[in-house]
N, C-alpha and C positions, 0 to 999 in steps of 0.2 A: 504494500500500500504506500501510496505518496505520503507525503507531509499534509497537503492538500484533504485525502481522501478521508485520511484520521481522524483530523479538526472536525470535516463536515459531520463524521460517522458517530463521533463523544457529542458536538454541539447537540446535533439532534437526537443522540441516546437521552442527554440530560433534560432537554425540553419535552420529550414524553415520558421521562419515569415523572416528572415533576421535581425537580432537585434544584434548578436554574433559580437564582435569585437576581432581581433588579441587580444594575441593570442591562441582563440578555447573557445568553454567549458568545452570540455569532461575532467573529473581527474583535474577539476579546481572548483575556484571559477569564473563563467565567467562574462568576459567583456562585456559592452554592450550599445548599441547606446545611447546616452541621459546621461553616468554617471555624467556629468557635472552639468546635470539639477536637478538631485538626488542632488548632493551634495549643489545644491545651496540654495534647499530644507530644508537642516537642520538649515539653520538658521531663518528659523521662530519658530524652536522649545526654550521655553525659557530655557531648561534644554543646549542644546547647547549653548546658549547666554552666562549661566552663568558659563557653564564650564570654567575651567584654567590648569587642569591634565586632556589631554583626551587618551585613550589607542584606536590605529587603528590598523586594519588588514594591512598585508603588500602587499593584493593583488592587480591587476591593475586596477578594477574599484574603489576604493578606494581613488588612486590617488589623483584625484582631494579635495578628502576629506584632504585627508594630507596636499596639498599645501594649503588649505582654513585654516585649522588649525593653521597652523604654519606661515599665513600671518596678521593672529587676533590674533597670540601672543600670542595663546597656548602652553604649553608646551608638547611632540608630545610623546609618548613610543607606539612601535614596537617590535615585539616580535621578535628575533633572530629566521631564520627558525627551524623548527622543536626542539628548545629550547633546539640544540646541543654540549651548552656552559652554566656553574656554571654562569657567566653573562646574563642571559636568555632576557633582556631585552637591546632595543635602546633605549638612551632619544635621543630628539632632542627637545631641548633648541632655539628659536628664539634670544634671545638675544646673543646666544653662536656664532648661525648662520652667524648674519650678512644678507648680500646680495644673500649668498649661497640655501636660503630658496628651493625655485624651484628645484635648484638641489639633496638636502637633503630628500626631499620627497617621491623620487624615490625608491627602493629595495637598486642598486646598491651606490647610494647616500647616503643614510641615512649609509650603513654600511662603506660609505670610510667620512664619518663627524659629525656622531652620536658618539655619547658615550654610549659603553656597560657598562650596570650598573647589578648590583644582584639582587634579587629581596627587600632583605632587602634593597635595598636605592631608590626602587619604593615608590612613596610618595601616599594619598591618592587618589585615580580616581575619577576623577565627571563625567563621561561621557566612556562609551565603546560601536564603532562602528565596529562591527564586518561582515563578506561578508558571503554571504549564495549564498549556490542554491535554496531555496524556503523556502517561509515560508505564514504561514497561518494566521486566523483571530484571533486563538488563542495565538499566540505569539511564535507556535511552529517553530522551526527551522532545514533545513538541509544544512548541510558544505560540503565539497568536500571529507570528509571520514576518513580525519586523524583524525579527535579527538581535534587537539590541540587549539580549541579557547576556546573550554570546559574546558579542561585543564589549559589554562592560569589563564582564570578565575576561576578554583579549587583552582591554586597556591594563585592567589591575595587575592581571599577570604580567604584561609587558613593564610595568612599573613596579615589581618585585611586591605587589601588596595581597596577591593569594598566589599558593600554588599547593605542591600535592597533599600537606595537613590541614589546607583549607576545606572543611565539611561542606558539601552540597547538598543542601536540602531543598523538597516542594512538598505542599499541601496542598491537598487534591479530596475530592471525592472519589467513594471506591469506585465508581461505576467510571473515573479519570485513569484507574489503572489498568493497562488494559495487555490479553497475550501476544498482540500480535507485533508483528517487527515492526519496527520504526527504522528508516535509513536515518545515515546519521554523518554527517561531515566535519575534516577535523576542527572547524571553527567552534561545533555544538561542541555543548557542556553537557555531559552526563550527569546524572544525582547517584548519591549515597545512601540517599534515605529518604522514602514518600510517607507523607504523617497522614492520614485519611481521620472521617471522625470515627472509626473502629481501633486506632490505634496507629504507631508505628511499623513499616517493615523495611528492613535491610536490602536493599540491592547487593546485586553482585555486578558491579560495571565494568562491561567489556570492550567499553572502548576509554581512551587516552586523554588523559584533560586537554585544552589548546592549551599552549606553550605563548600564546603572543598574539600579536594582528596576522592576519592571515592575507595579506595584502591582495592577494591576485586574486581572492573570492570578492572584492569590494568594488563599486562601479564607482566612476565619475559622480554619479548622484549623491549616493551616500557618503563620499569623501566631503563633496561640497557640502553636503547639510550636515554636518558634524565637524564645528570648528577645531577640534582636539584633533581630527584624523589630518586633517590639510596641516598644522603647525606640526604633528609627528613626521608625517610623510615630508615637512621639506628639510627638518631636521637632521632625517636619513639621506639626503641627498647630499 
């Protein structure tokens, strides 16, 4: 099955058991009944226990991951969307917060209390929770189509800030975990670990984290609309 085939075959599994929550799947990473329970999930993992830098997706089942994060005192980076700014990254700092936690968490919150930072002042990750549309036993993953958690994590690893003891995690619903193969290219990030609301389960990932920017997978387009790739790439010249 495509990448393509997947997304369509989870969106519309999830839209007929009834599980999709505001707002949709389709062109997303979708929401879904129980995220709470996923999230609450991750803390029997000891890799979450002992994170203190964790980087989260900024989409809405997520949510709750963020506000858990940044109630235990982690330090929270959120990628600016589509990483349309030389500051590509949110920190949200709990101790910066205050009381405002809850609200910071949110898309809209995190960018009216967060601090954009560059990536150069992103510190090491011990932990990346990233959102998918599906993912398998192999630790294979698929996103909602843009590319950019692969990417993020190009840039971080290109910038010595994850790499092989960095944990990859996604929370998913179970009917998001699915047996059939996902093609997978070396830009994709593989998971470690899918939190669902039934619990935790371990992957066994068969394929190789990226190592870096994968340049000759990137077009003209997305160099251009991603200020960070254009000042990398003429760096490297």
């Amino acid at each position: 099955m495509t990448k393509a085939d997947v997304r369509e075959m989870v969106w519309r599994t999830m839209e007929v058991q009834g599980v999709a929550r505001f707002p949709g799947t389709r062109g997303r990473i979708p929401n879904f009944v129980g995220a709470e329970r996923a999230a609450l999930g991750l803390q029997s993992l000891p890799a979450w226990r002992k994170a203190r830098v964790v980087k989260i997706n900024p989409d809405a089942p997520q949510l709750p991951v963020r506000r858990m994060a940044l109630k235990e005192g982690k330090v929270v980076y959120m990628a600016v969307p589509r990483l349309r700014t030389l500051e590509c990254f949110i920190e949200l700092d709990p101790a910066r917060l205050g009381k405002q936690i809850a609200q910071a968490a949110s898309i809209k919150g995190a960018d009216r209390l967060g601090r954009r930072v560059p990536l150069e002042e992103v510190p090491k990750v011990d932990l990346i929770v990233c959102g998918s549309v599906a993912v398998n036993g192999e630790g294979a993953r698929v996103g909602k189509g843009g590319g950019f958690s692969d990417l993020e994590y190009g840039l971080l690893s290109e910038a010595g800030r994850v790499g092989p003891g960095t944990a990859l995690v996604t929370t998913v619903h179970s009917l998001q975990l699915i047996p059939q193969a996902i093609e997978m290219c070396p830009h994709d990030i593989p998971v470690d670990w899918v939190v669902t609301p039934d619990g935790p389960n371990r992957l066994t990932p068969v394929y190789p984290r990226p190592k870096g920017i994968y340049w000759e997978t990137l077009t003209e387009e997305k160099i251009a609309e991603v200020p960070l790739l254009g000042r990398l790439r003429a760096g490297h010249r």
